[in-house]
N, C-alpha and C positions, 0 to 999 in steps of 0.2 A: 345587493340591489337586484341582480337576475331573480333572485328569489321570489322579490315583493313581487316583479312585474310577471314572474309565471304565474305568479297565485291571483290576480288581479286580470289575468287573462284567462285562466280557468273558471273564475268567480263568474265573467262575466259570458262565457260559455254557458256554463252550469245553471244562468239565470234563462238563459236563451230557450233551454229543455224544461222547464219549469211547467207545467198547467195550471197558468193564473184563472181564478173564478172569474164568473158573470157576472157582472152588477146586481143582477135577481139576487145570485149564489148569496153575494155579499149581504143584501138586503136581508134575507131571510136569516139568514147566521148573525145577525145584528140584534135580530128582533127575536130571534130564540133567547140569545143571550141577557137583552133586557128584560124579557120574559122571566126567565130563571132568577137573575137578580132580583127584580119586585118580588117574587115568590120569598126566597129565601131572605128579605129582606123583614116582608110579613111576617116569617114567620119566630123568626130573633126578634124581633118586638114583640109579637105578643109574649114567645119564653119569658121574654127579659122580665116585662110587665106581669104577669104569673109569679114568677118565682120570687118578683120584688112585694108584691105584694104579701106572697107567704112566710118572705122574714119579716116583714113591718109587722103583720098579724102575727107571730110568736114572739118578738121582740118586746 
């Protein structure tokens, strides 16, 4: 039981020294990441669509 409660009070130290983001921070790193996604989203669609169509046309 000492255990849990050192690690649970270290945990909660250890969040204390942390450098949480800006709201901006967060914002931007949001919208990167969306950004990325539709991209790489794009782009697996059209592969797919390519390549589906290049079996259909040898098939």
């Amino acid at each position: 039981m000492r255990g849990l409660l050192r690690y649970l009070r270290n945990s909660r130290a250890e969040l204390g020294r942390v450098t949480w983001p800006t709201r901006q921070e967060v914002v931007q790193s949001t919208q990167a990441t969306l950004i990325f996604v539709l991209i790489t989203s794009l782009f697996l669609l059209a592969t797919d669509t390519v390549l589906g169509n290049l079996i259909n046309l040898f098939l």
